[in-house]
N, C-alpha and C positions, 0 to 999 in steps of 0.2 A: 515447570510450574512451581511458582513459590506456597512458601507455607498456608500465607496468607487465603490464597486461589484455593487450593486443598480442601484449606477450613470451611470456604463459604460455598464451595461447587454444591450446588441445588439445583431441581429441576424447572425452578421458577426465576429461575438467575442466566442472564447474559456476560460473560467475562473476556474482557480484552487486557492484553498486557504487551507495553511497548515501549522498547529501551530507545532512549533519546542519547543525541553526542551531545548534551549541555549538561552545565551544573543545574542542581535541583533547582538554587535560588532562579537561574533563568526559566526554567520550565515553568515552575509556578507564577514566576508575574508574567509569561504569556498567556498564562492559563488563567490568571483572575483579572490583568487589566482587558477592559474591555478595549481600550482602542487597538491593542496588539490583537488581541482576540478576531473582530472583526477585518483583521488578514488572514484568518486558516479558520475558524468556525465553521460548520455544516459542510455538506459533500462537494464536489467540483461544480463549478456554475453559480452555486450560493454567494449573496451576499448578507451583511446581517446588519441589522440597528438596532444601538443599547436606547430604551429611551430614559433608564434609570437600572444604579446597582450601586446595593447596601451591603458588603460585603461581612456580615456578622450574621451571626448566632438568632435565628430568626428574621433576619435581613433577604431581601430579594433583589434578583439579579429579572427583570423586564426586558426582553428583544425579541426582537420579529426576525425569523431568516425572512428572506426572502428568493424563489425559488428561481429557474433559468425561463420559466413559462409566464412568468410576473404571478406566481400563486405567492401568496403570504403566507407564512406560518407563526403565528403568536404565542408567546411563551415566556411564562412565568416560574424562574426558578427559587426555591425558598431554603435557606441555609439551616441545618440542623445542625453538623459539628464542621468545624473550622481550626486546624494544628496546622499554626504556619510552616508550609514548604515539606509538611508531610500528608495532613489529608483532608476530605473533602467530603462534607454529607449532605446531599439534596435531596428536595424531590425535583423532577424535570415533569415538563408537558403540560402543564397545568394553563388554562386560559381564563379570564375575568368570567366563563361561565361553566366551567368544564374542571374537575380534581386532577393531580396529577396521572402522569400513565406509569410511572415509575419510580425507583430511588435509589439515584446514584452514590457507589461509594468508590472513593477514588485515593490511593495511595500513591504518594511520591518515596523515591527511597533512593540511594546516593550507591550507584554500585561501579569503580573506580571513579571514572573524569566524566561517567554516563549518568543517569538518571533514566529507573525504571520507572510509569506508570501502567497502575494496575489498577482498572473497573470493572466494578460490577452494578448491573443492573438490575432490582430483583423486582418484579412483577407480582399481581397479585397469583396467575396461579402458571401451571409449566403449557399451556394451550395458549397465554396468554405471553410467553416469552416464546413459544416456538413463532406463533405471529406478529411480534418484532421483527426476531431475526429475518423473518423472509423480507418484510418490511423495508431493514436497513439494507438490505443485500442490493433490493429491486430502488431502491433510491440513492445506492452506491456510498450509503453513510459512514461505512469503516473508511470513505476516502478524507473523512478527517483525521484521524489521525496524521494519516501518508502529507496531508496538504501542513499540519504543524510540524512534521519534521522537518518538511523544505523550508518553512520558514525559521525555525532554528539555523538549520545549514546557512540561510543568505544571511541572518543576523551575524554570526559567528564568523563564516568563512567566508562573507560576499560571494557564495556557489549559487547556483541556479540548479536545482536536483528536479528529478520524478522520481515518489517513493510510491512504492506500491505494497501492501500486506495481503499476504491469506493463509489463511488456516489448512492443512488438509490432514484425513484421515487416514495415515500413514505415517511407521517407524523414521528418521531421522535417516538411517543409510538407504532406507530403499527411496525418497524424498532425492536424496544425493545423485544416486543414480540416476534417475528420472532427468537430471539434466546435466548428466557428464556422459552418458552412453548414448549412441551416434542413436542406434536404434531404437531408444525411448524418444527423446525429446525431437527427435524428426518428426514424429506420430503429432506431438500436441505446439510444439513451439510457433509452428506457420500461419499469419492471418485466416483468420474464419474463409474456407476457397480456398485455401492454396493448399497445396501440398510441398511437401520438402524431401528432395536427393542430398547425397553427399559425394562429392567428386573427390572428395580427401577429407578425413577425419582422422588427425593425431592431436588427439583431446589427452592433452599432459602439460607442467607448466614448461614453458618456453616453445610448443607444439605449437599447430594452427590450424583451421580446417576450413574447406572452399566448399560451398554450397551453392544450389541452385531451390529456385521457391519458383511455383507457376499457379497460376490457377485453371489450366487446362479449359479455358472459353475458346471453342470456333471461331465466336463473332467476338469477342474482346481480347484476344488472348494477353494476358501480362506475365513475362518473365523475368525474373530479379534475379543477380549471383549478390554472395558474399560472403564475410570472409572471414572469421574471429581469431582471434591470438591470446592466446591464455596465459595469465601473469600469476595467478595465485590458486593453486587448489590444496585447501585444507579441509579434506576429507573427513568426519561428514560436514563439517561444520560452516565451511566459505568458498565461495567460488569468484572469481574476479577476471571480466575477462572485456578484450576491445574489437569493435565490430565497425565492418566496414563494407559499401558497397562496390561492387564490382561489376566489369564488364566479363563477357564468358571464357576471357583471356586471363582475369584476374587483374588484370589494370584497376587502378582504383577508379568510381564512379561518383556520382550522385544517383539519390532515389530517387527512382523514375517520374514520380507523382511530386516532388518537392526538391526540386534543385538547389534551393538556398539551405538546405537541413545542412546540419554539420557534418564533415568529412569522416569522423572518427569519433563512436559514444564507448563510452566503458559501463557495464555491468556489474556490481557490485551484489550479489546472492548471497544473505546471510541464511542459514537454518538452525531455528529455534526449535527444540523439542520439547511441547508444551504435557505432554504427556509420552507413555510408553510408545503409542500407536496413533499419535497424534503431532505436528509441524507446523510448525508455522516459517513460511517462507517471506523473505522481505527482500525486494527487489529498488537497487537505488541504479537510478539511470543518468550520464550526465554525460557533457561534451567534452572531447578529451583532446588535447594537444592544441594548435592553433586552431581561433575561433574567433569568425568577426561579431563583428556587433549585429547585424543583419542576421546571421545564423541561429545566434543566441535570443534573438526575438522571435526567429519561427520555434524553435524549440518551447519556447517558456509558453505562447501561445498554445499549442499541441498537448498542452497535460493530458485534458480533457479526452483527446482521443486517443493518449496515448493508454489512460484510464479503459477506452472501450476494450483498446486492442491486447491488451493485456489480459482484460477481463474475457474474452473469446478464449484467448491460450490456456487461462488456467480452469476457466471451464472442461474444455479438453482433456486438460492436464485433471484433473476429477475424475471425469469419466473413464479415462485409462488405467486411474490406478485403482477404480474400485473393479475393473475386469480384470487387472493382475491381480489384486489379491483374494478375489474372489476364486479364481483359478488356480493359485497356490496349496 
């Protein structure tokens, strides 16, 4: 947590903080031009239209998202302080008959070749920020951020990524654990149904380990193997690692429901310790080795549910670690 976070942590305040691979000056004009904007603005599904932005001291920024259901949401943002390429003061939520719901303050800050931003939301009272956060959670709204890092990476490195963020309540090495020990991350890592065996687990770098997932239906049964090889563990800090699916021989496969997915994704697990007893995990998922054009379109297609599927695991991944430490 920076200084900054420290000073403003309130119980009427929402705080996100996320290290970008760009320079600040790129950060911020994806952050203020609107037509960049309207490629990663609002949660997965969202699209958005500026229909005007005065980017000053007093000045407003006018757009609609607009939702995956055709719901529209209107919104008038108004500019209070303005430091180019470091920060940013609004109100947000405001409509032509409605005041705002909030007032964002937003810090840009240069830390090596990365760019931290750091928000805060502060509400009028802490009932009234606890009913955001459920809010942004149940409309999957921190997937903006995850959707502006991708679009940094494609700008930058013409990559095609899935980023994904979450916070959880839980030290930094026991966070670690949770997904390098065979016996933790079998419990939560498997789609919502399934459960998960390990037929070999040498979780180390240069190790591998072959697994089996099922979901145990009479009348459907689906059974997957596969397979990961681990390139990087820097304990508690990164995990890095490439997965593949298998037949129960360990032959390499495709997945069973989408034969065109790419042969081989790499995992990328950073862990940020946003406090003593608090984490934040960020997951970047991407195609690794040979990859046709055809693959690389189901992929890019899939955020959305790769968004769901994620969000089931770390659900899991929640509720397990507050019965470890609550049993601790």
């Amino acid at each position: 947590m920076s200084a900054n976070q420290k000073t403003l942590a309130k119980a009427n305040e929402i705080h996100l903080v996320r290290l970008y691979d760009a320079p600040v000056e790129m950060v911020w004009d994806a952050w203020t031009d609107p037509a960049q904007a309207a490629q990663w603005w609002g949660p997965r599904g969202f699209t958005l239209t500026t229909h005007s932005k005065d980017l000053s001291v007093g000045g407003t920024w006018r757009y609609t998202m607009h939702g995956p259901d055709g719901t529209d949401y209107p919104n008038i943002a108004t500019y209070h302080e303005i430091e180019r390429h470091k920060k940013l003061v609004y109100d947000h939520g405001a409509t032509e008959i409605s005041p705002p719901l909030f007032r964002v303050t937003v810090f840009f800050s240069t830390v090596g070749k990365k760019t931290q931003m750091e928000m805060t939301m502060a509400l009028a009272t802490a009932e009234a920020a606890a009913e955001t956060r459920k809010f942004i959670k149940q409309a999957g709204g921190e997937a903006t951020w995850d959707r502006f890092a991708e679009y940094l990476a494609e700008q930058i490195e013409h990559k095609e990524r899935f980023v994904i963020n979450r916070s959880f309540a839980a030290p930094i090495e026991v966070m670690y654990d949770m997904w390098t020990k065979a016996e933790h991350f079998s419990q939560w890592l498997p789609p919502t149904g399934f459960t998960m065996s390990f037929i070999r687990a040498d979780i180390r770098v240069g190790g591998s380990s072959f697994y089996k997932m099922t979901n145990g239906s009479s009348e459907h049964n689906v059974t997957m193997y596969g397979r990961a090889a681990y390139l990087e563990m820097n304990k508690p800090h990164r995990l890095v690692y490439t997965q593949q699916f298998c037949d129960e021989h360990e032959n390499i496969s495709r997945h069973p429901m989408a034969p065109i997915w790419p042969e081989t994704m790499m995992s990328k697990v950073e862990f940020t310790a946003e406090d003593d007893n608090r984490t934040r995990v960020t997951v970047t998922w991407e195609p690794f080795g040979a990859v046709t054009a055809e693959e690389l379109q189901a992929f890019m297609k899939e955020r959305g549910g790769m968004t769901m599927g994620w969000t089931g695991s770390f659900d899991k991944l929640e509720a397990q670690l507050q019965t470890l430490l609550e049993n601790k």
